[in-house]
mmCIF file as Biopython writes it, N, C-alpha, C and O atoms, coordinates in Angstrom:
data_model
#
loop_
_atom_site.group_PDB
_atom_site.id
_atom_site.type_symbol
_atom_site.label_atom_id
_atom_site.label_alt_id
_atom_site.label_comp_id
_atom_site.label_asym_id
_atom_site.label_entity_id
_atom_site.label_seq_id
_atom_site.pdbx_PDB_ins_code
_atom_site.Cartn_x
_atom_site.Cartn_y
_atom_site.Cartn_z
_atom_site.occupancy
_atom_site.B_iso_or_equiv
_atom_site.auth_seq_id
_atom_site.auth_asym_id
_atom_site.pdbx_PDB_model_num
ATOM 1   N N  . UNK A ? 1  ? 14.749 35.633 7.531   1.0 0.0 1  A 1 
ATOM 2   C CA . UNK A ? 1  ? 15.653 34.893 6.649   1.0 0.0 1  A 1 
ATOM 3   C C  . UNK A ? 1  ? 15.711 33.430 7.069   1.0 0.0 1  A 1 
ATOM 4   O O  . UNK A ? 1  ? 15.568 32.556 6.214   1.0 0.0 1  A 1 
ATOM 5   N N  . UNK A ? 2  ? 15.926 33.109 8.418   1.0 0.0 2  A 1 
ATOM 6   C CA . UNK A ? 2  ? 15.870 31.848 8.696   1.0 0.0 2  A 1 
ATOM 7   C C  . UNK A ? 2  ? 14.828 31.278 8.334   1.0 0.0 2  A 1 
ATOM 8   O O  . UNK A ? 2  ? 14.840 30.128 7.895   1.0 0.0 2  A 1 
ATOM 9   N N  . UNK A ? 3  ? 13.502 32.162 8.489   1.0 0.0 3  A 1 
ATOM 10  C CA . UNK A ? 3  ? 12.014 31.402 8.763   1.0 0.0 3  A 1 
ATOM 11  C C  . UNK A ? 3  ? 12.134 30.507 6.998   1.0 0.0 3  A 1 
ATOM 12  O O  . UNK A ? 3  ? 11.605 29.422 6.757   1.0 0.0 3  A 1 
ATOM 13  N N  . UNK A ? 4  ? 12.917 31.295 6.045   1.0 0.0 4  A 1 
ATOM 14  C CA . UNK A ? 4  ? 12.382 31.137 4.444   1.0 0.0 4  A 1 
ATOM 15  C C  . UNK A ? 4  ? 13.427 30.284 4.317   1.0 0.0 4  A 1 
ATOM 16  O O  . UNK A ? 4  ? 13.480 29.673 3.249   1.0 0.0 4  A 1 
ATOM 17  N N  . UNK A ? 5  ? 14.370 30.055 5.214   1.0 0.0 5  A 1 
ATOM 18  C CA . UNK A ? 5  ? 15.304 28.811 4.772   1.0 0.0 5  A 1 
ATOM 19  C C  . UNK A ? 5  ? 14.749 27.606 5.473   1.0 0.0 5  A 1 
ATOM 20  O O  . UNK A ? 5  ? 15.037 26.538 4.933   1.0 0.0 5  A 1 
ATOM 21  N N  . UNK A ? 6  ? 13.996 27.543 6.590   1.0 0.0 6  A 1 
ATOM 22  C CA . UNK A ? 6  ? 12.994 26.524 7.052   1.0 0.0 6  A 1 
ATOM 23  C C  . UNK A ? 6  ? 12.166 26.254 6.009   1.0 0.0 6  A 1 
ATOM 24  O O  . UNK A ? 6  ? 12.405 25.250 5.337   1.0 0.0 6  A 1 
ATOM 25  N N  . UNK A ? 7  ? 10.713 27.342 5.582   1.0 0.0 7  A 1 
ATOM 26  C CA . UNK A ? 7  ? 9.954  26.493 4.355   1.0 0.0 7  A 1 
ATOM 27  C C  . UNK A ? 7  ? 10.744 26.098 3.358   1.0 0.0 7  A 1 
ATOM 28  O O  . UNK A ? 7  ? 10.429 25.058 2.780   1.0 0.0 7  A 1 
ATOM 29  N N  . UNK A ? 8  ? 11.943 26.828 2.930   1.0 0.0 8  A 1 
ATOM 30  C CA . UNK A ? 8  ? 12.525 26.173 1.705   1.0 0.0 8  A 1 
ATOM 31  C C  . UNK A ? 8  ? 12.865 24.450 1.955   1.0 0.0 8  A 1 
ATOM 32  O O  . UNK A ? 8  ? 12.752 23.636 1.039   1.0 0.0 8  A 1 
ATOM 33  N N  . UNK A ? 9  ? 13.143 24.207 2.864   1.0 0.0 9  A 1 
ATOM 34  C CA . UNK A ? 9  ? 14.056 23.153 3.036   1.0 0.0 9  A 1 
ATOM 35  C C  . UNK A ? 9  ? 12.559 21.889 3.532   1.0 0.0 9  A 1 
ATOM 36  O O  . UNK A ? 9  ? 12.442 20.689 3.283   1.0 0.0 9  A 1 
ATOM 37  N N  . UNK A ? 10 ? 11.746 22.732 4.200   1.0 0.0 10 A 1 
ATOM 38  C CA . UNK A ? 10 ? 10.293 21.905 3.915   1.0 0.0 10 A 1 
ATOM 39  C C  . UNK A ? 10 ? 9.758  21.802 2.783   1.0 0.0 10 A 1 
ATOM 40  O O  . UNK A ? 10 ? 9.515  20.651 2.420   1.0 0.0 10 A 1 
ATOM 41  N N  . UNK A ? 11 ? 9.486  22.651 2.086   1.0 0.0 11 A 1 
ATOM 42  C CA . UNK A ? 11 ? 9.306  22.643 0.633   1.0 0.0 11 A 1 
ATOM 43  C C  . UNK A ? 11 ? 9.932  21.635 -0.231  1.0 0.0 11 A 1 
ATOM 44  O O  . UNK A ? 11 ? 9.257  21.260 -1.190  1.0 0.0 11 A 1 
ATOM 45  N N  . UNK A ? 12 ? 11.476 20.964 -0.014  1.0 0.0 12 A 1 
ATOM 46  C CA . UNK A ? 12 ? 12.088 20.386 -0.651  1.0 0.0 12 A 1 
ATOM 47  C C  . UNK A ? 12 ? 11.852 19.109 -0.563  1.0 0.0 12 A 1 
ATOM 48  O O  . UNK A ? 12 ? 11.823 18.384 -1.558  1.0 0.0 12 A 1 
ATOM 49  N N  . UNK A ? 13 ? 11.603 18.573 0.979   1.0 0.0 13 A 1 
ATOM 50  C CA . UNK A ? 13 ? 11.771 17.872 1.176   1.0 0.0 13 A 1 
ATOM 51  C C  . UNK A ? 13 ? 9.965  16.872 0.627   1.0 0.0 13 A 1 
ATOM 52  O O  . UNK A ? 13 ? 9.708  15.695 0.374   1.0 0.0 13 A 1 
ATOM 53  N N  . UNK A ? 14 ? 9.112  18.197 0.669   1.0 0.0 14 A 1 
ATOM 54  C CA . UNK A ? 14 ? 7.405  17.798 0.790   1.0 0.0 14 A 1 
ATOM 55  C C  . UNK A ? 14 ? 7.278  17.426 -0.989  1.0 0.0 14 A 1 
ATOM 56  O O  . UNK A ? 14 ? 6.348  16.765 -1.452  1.0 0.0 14 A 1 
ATOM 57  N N  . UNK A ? 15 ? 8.458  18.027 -1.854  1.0 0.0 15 A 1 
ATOM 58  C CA . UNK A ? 15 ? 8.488  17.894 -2.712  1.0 0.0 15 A 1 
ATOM 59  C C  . UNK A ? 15 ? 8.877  16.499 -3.337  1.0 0.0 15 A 1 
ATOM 60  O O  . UNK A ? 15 ? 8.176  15.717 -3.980  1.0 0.0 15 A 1 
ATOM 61  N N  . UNK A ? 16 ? 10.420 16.404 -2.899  1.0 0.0 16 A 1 
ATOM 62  C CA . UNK A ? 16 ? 10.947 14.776 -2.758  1.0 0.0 16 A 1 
ATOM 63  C C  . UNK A ? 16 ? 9.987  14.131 -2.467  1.0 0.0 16 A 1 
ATOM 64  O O  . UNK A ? 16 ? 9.788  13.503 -3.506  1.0 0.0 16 A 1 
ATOM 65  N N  . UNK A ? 17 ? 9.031  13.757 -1.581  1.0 0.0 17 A 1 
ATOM 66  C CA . UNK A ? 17 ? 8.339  12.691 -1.071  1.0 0.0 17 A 1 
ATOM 67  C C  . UNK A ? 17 ? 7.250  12.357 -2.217  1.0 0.0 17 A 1 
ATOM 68  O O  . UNK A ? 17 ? 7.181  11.215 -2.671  1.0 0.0 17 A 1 
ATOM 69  N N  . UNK A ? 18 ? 6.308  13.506 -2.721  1.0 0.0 18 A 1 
ATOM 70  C CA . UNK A ? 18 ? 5.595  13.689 -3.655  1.0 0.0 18 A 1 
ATOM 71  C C  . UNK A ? 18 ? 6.109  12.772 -4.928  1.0 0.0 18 A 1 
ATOM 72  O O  . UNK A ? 18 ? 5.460  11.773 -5.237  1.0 0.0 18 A 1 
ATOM 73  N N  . UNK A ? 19 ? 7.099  13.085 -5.534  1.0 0.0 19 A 1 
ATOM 74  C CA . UNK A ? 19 ? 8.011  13.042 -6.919  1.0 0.0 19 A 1 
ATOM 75  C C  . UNK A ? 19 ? 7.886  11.397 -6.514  1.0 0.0 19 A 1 
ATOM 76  O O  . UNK A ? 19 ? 7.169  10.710 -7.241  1.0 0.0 19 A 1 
ATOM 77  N N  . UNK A ? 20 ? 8.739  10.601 -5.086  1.0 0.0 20 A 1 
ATOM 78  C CA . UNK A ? 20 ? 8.594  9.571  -4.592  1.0 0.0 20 A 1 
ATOM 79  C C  . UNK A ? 20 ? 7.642  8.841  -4.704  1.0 0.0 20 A 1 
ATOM 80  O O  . UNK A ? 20 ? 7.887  7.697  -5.085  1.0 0.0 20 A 1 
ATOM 81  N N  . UNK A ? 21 ? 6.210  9.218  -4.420  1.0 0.0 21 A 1 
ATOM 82  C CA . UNK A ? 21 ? 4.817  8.054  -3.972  1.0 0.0 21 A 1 
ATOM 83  C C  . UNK A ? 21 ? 4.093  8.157  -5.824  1.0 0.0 21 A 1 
ATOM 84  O O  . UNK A ? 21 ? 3.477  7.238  -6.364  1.0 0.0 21 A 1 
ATOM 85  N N  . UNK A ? 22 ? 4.406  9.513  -6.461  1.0 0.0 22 A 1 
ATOM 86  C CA . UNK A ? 22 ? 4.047  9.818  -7.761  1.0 0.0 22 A 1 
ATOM 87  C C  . UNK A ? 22 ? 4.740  8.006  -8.383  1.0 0.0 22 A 1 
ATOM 88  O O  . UNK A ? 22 ? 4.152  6.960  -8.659  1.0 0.0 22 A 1 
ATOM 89  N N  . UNK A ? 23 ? 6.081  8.367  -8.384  1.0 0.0 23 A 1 
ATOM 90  C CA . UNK A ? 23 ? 7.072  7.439  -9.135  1.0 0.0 23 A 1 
ATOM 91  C C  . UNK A ? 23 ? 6.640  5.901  -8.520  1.0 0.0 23 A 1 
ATOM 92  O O  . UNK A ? 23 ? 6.414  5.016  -9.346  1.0 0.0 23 A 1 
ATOM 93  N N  . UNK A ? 24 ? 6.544  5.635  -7.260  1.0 0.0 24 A 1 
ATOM 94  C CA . UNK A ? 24 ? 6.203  4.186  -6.391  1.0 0.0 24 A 1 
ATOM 95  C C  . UNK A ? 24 ? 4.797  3.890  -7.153  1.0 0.0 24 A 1 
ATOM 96  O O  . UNK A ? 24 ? 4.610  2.741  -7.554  1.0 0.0 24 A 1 
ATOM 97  N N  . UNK A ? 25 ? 3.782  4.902  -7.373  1.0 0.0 25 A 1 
ATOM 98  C CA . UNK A ? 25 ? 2.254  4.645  -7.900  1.0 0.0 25 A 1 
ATOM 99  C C  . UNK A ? 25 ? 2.487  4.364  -9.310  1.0 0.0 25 A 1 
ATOM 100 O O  . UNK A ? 25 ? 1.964  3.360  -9.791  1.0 0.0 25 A 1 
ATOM 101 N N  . UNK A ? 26 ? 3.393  5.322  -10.218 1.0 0.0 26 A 1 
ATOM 102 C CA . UNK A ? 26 ? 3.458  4.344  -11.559 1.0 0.0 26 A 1 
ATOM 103 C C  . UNK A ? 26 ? 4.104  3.036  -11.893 1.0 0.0 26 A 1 
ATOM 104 O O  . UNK A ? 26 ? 3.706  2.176  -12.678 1.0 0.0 26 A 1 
ATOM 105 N N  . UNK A ? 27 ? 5.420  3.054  -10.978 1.0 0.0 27 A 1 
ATOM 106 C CA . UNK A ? 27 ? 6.118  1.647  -10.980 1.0 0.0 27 A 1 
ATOM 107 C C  . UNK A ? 27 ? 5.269  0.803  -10.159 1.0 0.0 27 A 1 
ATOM 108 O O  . UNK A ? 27 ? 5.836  -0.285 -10.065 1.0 0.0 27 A 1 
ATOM 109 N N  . UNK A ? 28 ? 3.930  0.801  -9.378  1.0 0.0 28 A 1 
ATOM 110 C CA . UNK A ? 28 ? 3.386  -0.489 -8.600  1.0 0.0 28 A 1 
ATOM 111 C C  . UNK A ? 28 ? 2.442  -0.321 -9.387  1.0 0.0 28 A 1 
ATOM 112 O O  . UNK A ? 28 ? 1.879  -1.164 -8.688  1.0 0.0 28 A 1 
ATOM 113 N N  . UNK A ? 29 ? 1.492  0.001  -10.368 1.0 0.0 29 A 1 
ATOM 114 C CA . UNK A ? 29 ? 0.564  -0.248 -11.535 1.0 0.0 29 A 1 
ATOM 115 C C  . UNK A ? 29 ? 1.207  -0.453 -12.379 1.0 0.0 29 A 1 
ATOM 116 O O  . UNK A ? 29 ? 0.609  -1.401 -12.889 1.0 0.0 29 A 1 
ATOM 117 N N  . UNK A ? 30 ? 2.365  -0.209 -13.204 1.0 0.0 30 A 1 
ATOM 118 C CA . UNK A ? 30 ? 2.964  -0.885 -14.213 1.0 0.0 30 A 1 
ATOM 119 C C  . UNK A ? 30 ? 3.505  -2.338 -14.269 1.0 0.0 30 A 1 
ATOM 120 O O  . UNK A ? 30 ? 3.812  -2.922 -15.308 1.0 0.0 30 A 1 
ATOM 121 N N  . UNK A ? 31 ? 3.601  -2.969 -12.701 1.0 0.0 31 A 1 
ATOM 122 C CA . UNK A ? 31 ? 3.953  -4.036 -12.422 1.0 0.0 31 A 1 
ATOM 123 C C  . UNK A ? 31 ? 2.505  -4.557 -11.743 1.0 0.0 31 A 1 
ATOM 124 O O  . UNK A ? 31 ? 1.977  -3.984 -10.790 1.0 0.0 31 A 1 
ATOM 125 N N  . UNK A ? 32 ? 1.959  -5.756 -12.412 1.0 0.0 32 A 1 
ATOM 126 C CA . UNK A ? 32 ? 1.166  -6.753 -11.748 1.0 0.0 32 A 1 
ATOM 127 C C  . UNK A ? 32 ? 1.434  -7.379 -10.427 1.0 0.0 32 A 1 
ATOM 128 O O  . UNK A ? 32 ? 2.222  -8.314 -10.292 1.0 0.0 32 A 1 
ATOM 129 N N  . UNK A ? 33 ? 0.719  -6.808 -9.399  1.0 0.0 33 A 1 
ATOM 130 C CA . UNK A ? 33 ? 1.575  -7.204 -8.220  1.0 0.0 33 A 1 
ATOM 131 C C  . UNK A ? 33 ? 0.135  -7.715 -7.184  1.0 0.0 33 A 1 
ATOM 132 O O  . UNK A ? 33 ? -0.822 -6.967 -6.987  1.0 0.0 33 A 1 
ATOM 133 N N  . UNK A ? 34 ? 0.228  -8.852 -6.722  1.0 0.0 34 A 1 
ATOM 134 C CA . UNK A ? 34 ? -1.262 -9.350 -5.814  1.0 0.0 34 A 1 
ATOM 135 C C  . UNK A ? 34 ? -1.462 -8.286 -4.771  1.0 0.0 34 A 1 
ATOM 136 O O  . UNK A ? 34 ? -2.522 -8.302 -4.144  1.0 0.0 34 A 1 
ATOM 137 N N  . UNK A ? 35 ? -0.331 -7.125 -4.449  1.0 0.0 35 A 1 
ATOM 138 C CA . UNK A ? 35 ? -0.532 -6.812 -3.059  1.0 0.0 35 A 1 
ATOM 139 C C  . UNK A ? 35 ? -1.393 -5.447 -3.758  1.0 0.0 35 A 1 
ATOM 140 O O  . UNK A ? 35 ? -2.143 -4.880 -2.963  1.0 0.0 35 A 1 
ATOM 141 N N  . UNK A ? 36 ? -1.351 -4.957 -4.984  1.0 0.0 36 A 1 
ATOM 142 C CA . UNK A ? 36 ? -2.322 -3.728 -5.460  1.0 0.0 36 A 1 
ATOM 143 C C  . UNK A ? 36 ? -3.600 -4.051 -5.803  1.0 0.0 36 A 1 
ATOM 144 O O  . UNK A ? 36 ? -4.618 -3.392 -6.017  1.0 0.0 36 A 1 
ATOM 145 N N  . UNK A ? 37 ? -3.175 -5.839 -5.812  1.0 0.0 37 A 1 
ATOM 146 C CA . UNK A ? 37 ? -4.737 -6.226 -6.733  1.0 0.0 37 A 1 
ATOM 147 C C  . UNK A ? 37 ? -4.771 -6.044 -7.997  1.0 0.0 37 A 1 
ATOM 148 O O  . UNK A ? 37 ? -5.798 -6.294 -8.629  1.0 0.0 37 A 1 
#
């Protein structure tokens, strides 16, 4: 029980980050920015 409340809470978090660099990659190509080129 503990072990599945550990991946859950990894899971959540591997998820957040994802949803994060997804959202940072469309908002830094939707914006013209010298540092993406």
């Amino acid at each position: 029980m503990n072990m599945i409340k550990r991946l859950r809470r990894k899971f959540i978090i591997m998820a957040t980050i994802g949803v994060l660099v997804v959202l940072g990659g469309a908002w830094a190509s939707s914006i013209p920015s010298p540092i993406c080129g």
